[in-house]
C-alpha positions in Angstrom: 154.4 278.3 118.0 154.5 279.2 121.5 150.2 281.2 121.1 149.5 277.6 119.6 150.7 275.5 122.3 149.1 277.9 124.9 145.6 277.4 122.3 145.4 274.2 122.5 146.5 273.8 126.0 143.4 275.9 127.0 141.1 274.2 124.6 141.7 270.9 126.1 141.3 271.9 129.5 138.0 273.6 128.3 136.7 270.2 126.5 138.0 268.2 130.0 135.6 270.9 132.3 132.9 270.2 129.4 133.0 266.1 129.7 133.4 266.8 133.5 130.2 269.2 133.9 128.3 266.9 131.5 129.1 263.5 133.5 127.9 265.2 136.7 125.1 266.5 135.7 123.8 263.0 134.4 124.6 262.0 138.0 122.6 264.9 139.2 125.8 265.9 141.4 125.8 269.0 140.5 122.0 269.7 139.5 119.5 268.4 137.6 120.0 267.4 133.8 117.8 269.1 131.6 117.3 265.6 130.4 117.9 262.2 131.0 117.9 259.6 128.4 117.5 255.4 129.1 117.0 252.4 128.2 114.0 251.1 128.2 115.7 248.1 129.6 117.2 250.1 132.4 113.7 252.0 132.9 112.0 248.7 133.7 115.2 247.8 136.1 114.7 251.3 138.2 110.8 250.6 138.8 111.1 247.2 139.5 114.0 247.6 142.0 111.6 250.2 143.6 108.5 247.8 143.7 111.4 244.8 145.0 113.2 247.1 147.9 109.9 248.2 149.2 109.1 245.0 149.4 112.1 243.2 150.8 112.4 246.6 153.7 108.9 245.7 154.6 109.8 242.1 155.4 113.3 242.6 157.1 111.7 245.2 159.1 108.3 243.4 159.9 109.0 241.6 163.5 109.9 244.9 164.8 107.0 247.2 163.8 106.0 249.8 166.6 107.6 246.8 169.4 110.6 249.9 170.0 108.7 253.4 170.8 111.3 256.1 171.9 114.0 253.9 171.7 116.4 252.2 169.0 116.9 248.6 168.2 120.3 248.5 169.8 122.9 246.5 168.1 122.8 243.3 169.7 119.4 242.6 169.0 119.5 240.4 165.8 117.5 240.9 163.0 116.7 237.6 161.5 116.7 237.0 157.3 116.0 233.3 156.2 115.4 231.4 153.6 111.6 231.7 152.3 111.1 234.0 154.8 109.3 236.4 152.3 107.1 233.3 151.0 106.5 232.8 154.8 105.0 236.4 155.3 102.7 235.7 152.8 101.3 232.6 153.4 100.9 233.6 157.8 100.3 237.4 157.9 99.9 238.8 154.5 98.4 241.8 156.3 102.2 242.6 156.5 102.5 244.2 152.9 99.6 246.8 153.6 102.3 249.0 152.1 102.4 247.7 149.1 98.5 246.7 148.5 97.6 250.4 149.4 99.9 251.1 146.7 98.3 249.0 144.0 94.9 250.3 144.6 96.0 253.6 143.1 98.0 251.3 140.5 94.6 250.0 140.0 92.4 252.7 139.2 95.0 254.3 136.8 95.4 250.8 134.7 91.8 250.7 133.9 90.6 254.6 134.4 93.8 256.0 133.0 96.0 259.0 133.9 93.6 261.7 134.2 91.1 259.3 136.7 89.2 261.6 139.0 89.5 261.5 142.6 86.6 260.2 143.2 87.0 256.9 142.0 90.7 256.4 143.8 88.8 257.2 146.9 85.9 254.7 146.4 88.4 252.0 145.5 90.2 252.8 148.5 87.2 253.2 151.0 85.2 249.5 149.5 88.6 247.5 149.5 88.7 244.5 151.7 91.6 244.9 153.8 91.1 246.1 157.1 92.7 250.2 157.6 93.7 252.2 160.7 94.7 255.7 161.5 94.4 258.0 158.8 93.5 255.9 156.1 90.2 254.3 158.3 89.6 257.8 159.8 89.4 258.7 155.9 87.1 255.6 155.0 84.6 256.4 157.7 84.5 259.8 156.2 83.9 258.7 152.5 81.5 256.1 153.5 79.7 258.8 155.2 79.5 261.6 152.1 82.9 263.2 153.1 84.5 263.3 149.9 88.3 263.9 149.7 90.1 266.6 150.2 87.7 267.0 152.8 88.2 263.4 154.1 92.1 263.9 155.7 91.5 267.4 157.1 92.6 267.6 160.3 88.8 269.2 161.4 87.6 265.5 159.7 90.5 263.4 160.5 92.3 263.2 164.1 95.0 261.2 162.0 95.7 263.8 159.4 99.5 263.8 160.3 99.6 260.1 160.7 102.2 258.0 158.3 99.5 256.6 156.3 99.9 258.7 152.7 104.0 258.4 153.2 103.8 254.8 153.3 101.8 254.4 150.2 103.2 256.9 147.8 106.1 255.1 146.5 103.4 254.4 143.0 103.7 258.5 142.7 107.7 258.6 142.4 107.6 255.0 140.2 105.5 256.5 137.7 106.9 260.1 137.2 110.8 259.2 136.4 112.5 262.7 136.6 109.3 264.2 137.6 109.1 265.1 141.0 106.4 267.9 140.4 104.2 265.7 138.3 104.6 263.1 141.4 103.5 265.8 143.4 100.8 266.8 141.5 99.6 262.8 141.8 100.3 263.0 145.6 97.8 266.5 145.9 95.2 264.5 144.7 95.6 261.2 145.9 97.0 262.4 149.6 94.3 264.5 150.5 91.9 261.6 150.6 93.4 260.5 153.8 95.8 263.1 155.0 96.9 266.5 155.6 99.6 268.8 156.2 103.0 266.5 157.6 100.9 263.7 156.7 100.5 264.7 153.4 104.2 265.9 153.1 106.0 262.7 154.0 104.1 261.5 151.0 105.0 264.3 149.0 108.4 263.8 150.2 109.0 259.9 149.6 107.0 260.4 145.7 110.0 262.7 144.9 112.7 260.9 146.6 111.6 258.2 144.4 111.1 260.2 141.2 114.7 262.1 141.4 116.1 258.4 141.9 115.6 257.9 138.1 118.0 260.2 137.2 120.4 260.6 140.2 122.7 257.8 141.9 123.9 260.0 144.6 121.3 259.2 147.6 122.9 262.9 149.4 121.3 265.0 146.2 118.6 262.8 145.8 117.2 263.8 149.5 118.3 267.6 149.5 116.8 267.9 146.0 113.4 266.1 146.6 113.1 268.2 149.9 112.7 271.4 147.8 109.5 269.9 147.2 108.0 271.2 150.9 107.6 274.5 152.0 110.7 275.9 153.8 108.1 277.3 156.5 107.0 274.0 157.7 108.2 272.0 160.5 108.8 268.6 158.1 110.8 270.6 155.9 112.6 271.9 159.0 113.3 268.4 160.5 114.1 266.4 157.3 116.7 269.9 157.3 117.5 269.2 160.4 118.6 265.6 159.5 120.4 266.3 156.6 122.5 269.0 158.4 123.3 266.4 161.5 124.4 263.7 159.3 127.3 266.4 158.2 128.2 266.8 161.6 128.1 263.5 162.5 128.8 261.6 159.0 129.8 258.3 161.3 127.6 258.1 163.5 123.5 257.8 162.8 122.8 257.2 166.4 124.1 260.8 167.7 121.7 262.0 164.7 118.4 260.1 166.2 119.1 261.1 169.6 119.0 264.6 168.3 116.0 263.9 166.4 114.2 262.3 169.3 115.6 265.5 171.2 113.6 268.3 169.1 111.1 266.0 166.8 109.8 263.9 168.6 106.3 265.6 169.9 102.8 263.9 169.1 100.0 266.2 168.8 97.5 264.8 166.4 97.0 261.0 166.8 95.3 260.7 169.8 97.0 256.9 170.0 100.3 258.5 170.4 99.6 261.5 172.8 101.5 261.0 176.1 103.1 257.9 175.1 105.7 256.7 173.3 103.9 255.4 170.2 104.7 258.1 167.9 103.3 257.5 164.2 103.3 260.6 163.3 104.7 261.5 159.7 107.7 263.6 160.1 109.5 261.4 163.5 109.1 258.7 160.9 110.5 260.4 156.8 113.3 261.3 159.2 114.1 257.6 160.2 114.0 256.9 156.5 116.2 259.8 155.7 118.7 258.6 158.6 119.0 255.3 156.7 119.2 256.7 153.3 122.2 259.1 154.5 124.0 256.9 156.6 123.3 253.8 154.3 125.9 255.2 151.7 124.3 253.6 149.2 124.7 250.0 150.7 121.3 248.1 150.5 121.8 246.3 153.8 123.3 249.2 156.0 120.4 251.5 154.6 117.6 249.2 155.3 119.0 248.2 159.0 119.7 251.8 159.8 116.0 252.7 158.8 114.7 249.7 161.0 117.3 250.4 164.0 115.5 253.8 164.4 112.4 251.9 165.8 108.6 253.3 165.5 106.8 252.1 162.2 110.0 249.9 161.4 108.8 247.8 158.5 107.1 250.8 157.1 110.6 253.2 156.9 113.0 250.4 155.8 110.3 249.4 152.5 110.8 253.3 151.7 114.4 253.4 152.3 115.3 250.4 150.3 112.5 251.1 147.8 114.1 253.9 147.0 117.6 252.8 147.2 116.2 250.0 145.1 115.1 252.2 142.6 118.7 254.2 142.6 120.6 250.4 142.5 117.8 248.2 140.0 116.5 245.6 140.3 119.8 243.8 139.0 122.2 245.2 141.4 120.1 244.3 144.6 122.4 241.8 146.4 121.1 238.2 145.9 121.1 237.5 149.4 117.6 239.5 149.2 116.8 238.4 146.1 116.3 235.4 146.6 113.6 234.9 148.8 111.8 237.7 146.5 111.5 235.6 143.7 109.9 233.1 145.2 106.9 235.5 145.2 107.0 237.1 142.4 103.9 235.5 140.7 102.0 235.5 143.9 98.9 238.0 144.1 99.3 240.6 146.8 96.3 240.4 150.1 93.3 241.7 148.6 94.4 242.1 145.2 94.7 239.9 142.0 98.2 241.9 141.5 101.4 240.2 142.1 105.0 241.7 142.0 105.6 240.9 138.6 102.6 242.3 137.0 103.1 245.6 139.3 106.4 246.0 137.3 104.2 245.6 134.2 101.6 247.9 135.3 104.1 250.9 137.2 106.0 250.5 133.6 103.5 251.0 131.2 102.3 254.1 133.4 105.5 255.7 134.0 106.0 255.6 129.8 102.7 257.4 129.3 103.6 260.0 132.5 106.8 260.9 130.7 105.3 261.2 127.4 102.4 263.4 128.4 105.6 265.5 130.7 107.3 266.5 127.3 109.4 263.0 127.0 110.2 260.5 124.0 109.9 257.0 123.5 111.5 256.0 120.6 112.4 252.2 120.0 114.5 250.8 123.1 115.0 255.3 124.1 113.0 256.5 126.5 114.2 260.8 126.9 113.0 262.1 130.7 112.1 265.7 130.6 113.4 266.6 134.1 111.7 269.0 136.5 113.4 271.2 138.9 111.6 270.5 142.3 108.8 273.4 143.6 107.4 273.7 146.8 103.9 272.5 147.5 101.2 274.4 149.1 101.5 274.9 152.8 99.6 273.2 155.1 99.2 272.9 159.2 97.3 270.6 160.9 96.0 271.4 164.6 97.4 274.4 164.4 97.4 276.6 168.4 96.3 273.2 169.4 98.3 271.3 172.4 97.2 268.6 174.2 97.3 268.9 177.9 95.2 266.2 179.7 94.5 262.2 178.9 91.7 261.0 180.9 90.2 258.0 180.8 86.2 258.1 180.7 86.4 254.3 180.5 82.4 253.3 180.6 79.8 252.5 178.8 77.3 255.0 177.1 74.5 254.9 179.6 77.2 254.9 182.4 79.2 258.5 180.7 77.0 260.9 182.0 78.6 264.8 182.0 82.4 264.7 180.7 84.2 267.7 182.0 87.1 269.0 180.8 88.7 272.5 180.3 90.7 273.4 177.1 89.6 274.4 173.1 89.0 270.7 171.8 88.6 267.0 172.7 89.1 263.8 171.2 87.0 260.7 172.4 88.5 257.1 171.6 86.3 254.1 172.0 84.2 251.5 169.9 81.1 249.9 168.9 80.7 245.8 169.2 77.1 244.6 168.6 76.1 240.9 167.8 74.7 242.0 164.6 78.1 243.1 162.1 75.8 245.7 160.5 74.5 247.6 163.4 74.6 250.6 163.7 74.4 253.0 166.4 73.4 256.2 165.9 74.7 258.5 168.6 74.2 262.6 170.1 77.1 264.2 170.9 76.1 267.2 172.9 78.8 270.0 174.0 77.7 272.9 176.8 74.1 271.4 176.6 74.3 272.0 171.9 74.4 269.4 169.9 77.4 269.6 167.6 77.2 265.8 166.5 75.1 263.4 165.4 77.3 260.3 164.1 76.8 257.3 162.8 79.1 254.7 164.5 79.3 250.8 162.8 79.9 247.6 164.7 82.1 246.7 161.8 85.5 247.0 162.3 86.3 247.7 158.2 83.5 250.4 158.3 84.3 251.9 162.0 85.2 255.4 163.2 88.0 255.2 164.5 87.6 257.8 167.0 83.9 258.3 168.5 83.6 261.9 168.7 86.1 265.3 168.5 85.6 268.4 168.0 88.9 270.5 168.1 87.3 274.5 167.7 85.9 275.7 171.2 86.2 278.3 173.1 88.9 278.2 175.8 87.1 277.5 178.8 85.8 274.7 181.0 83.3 272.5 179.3 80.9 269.5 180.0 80.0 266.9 177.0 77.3 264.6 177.5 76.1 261.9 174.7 73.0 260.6 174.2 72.1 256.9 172.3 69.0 257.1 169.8 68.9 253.4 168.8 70.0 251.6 171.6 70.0 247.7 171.8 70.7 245.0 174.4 72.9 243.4 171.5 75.2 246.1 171.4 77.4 248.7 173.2 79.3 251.8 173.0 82.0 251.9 175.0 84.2 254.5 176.0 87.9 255.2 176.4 90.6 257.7 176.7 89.7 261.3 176.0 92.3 264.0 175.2 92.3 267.5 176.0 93.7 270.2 173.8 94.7 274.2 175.2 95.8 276.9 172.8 98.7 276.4 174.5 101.0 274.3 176.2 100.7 273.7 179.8 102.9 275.5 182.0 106.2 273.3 183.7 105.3 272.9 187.4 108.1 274.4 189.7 108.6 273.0 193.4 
């Protein structure tokens, strides 16, 4: 009697550790479930409560957007939320929502091209579209206007921006479509990135796709960032600060401004974007995934708190509050996002985004059908109201560094026009040369020497018009350490137009050396 007591004693507790296991892994607390079987109801909530929190994050965080550089939005600074004030975004500065627009272009071209459409035509949409583009993204339009063709077109050698924010604020389509998937939104991101960015630049995308993807299938925001960060390489400095983020929010669980300080202590250096070199404008990439992380972590899964947190941290802060509560929103749905947001979102839900004939409601459509397709071809069933996710276990990208042994050691400012330049000299292994092109005529073009130790390494074609501009006039990053002398030379010049110059910054293969008096 006694062996069948003891039996069954230890049969129950083995069926208990079984219903235990079995309930965490469909949380994904303890790892990923092989699979992950929804509703097709619940499906549609998740991508539409992505689409909605990216939306709502961009908004909240809009009057704020790069107006705190190296600082936080301290706590007494209110952050304003009322009623239409979503409606009133898009009626007075749609331009706002450029996170969400970018997105549907790649929406876009997969509706009517498919899954497997080529690169080609997601950068062609991209570069024609009629919004207007900075940083990366224009850097990468000149480029494919001008023959570069991606991956080529957000190298670093092509693109002084390559580590800029622009791929990481437009991924969030990636994640949406590849529920459980973080490799396959990887995969999407590898093609898709490259057209604008490169190495952090490119990872931050990488990064958000999978945050997004693993959001499907987890509701525990701590696992969902530690999982979809074993999608970059351990060796790179994004992994190491996203890392570093996750490991100060354990040491500080209360206290998300002890975590940014460290962050601006060790993270906070700008070498690429020659808009942010010097100063305190820092768009970089990785500064800005970890403000998104600090408000996923310390947001605890509270809508608000995470999309306050995100926009607190200052920088691009409407940019990391739509990724932090798009993601959040994907983890909540739709259905559980607090009304208090809600309700100005609904007012827009039928209205086409800037530059698109795509509004929220047929993005949910769109992202929907897409992401049934994406699991199907991943090894997943739809049958009836089922849909069964085949879930991936996060791999590591391909490693990538942009301006590698480059530092930047000198802004000048050249400051003239053209035929006022003359010799530029400078000492180092690369420079960067802001400025821009204004002519009476929108479709002039000036066509433009760039000469380097009496060589000509450039001959560029530089628009008047600001949607087909170079963002930068000239760079070339791969000299020989030494003291140099540029000089430029105008083959089609006009008294209709100029070419004016700006800053300049110098790179070193390495840093300059602290003064001590």
């Amino acid at each position: 009697m006694k062996k069948r007591i003891l039996y069954f004693i230890a049969l129950a507790i083995f069926l208990l550790n079984a219903i235990c296991c079995t309930s965490s892994s469909e949380k994904g607390q303890k790892g990923l479930p092989a699979e992950k079987t929804l509703s097709k109801e619940v499906l549609l909530d998740k991508i539409k409560g992505g689409w909605a929190g990216q939306t709502i994050g961009c908004t909240y965080g809009g009057p704020t957007e790069f107006r705190y550089n190296g600082t936080m939005i301290q706590d007494y600074v209110s952050i304003e939320w009322p009623d239409g004030y979503i409606k009133w975004w898009y009626e007075n500065s749609p331009g706002l929502y450029d996170d969400v627009y970018m997105d549907l272009t790649f929406v876009n071209v997969f509706d009517r091209l498919g899954l497997d459409a080529p690169v080609d035509s997601f950068a062609m949409a991209f570069a024609t579209a009629g919004y207007p583009l900075w940083h990366a993204n224009q850097a990468a339009r000149y480029n494919i206007l001008q023959g570069i063709k991606p991956p080529a077109s957000g190298h670093w050698l092509n693109n002084p921006h390559a580590n800029d924010i622009d791929y990481q604020i437009e991924a969030d389509y990636a994640g949406l479509m590849s529920p459980g998937m973080p490799n396959t939104a990887s995969e999407i991101s590898d093609k898709i990135g490259h057209i604008m960015n490169y190495g952090d630049g490119w990872y931050g995308g990488v990064y958000v796709g999978a945050m997004y993807s693993l959001a499907f299938v987890s509701d525990d925001v701590e696992f969902v960032v530690t999982e979809a960060l074993k999608t970059i390489p351990t060796q790179s400095a994004f992994h190491q600060c996203m890392q570093d983020v996750i490991n100060w929010h354990k040491q500080f669980p209360d206290d998300w401004k002890s975590a940014w300080f460290e962050c601006q202590k060790k993270w906070t250096e700008e070498v690429g974007c020659p808009d942010g070199v010097f100063v305190p404008f820092n768009i970089d990439a990785l500064i800005n995934s970890a403000y998104i992380l600090i408000g996923l972590l310390y947001g605890e899964g509270d809508f608000y708190k995470t999309m306050d947190i995100a926009t607190r941290c200052g920088q691009d802060s409407d940019c990391n509050p739509a990724s932090a509560a798009g993601i959040l929103g994907t983890i909540l749905g739709y259905s559980k996002i607090p009304e208090r947001w809600m309700k100005n979102l609904k007012e827009v839900e039928d209205l086409d985004f800037a530059h698109t004939t795509i509004s929220l409601n047929k993005a949910y459509g769109m992202s929907f059908e897409q992401a049934l397709k994406v699991i199907k071809r991943g090894g997943g069933k739809v049958d009836g109201d089922k849909v069964t996710l085949v879930c991936q276990s996060p791999v590591p990208v391909a490693y990538e560094s942009a301006f590698p042994s480059l530092y930047p050691v000198r802004r000048m400012g050249v400051h003239k026009q053209i035929n006022e330049v003359g010799e530029v000299s400078f000492e180092g292994t690369g420079v960067v040369f802001g400025g821009s092109v204004r002519a009476d005529d929108p479709n002039y073009v000036a066509k433009v020497e760039m000469h380097i130790d009496g060589r000509l390494v450039e001959t560029a074609n530089l628009p008047a018009s600001y949607l087909a501009r170079r963002h930068e006039l000239f760079w070339n990053y791969q000299l020989p350490q030494g003291k140099h002398i540029a000089t430029f030379k105008w083959l089609n010049p006009t008294s209709k137009a100029s070419v004016q110059f700006g800053d300049a910054i110098v790179y070193s293969d390495m840093p300059v050396q602290k003064n001590h008096y």
